[in-house]
Phi, psi and omega in degrees: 000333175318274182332336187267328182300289197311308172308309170288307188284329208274305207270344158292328148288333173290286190345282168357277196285348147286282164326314161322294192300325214258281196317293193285001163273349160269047177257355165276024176287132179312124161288345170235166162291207166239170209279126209272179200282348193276334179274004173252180219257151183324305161303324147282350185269328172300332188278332204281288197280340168276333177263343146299320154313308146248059159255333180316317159124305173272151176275128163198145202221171169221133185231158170293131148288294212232202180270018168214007184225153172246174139265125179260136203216109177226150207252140162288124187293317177284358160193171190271047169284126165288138172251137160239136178256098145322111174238105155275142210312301188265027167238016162273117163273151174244145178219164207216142189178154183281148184298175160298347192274333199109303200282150211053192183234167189220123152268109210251167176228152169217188164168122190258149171216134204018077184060022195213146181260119164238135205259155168271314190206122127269123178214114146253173211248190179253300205234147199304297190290331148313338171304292198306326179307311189303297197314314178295341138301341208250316156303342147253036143278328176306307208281312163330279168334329160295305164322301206287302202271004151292333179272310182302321207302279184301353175284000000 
């Protein structure tokens, strides 16, 4: 009878002896949340969205004029010239649509002016949540901007 108690309890001590080692490999679990979107700063959402761009494939970065216009800055395919594009935030759309292959996702910035849609930036992606992420950076840049000429607003 020994033998089966015995037999029975080692593996109820290896569990033990897993849990225990599992417990104490959690001591790198984050101590804060991760930071909300709303709380990062003009320069992080550029740094976030300048690094989905270059994965993109063209060199193209996007930097702050000012808190409501960006500059998109891209090489030109027939020479190595910078084109800079003034994009202001808030007459800009992101538009977000399955690629023409079907596969992936294709993000646009537009903005029609005087009758005419004009896009600024295409950029794809593989997968729906970098899609949504980027837009969702690009949209609290949008949202800052509001903040900012509401306060000025208020002045």
């Amino acid at each position: 009878m020994n033998r089966i108690r015995t037999s029975s309890s080692l593996p109820a001590a290896a569990a033990l002896l897993l849990a225990l080692a599992l417990a104490a490999g959690c001591s790198r679990y984050p101590d804060q949340d991760a930071p909300s979107v709303r709380q990062m700063t003009m320069a992080e959402h550029l740094k976030v969205l300048n690094g989905y761009l270059a994965h993109g494939g063209r060199p193209r970065r996007l930097a702050s004029r000012d808190q409501c216009h960006l500059v998109l800055k891209k090489t030109l395919d027939s020479a190595a010239a910078m084109q800079r594009i003034v994009i202001p935030l808030l007459e800009t759309s992101v538009e977000l649509a399955t690629r023409p292959s079907g596969q992936g996702l294709r993000i646009k910035l537009t903005q029609q002016a005087e009758g005419q849609r004009q896009v600024w930036l295409r950029l794809d992606l593989e997968h729906w949540i970098d899609a949504v992420a980027w837009r969702s950076h690009f949209q609290q840049l949008q949202l800052h901007c509001r903040d900012v000429l509401g306060d000025a607003d208020a002045h």
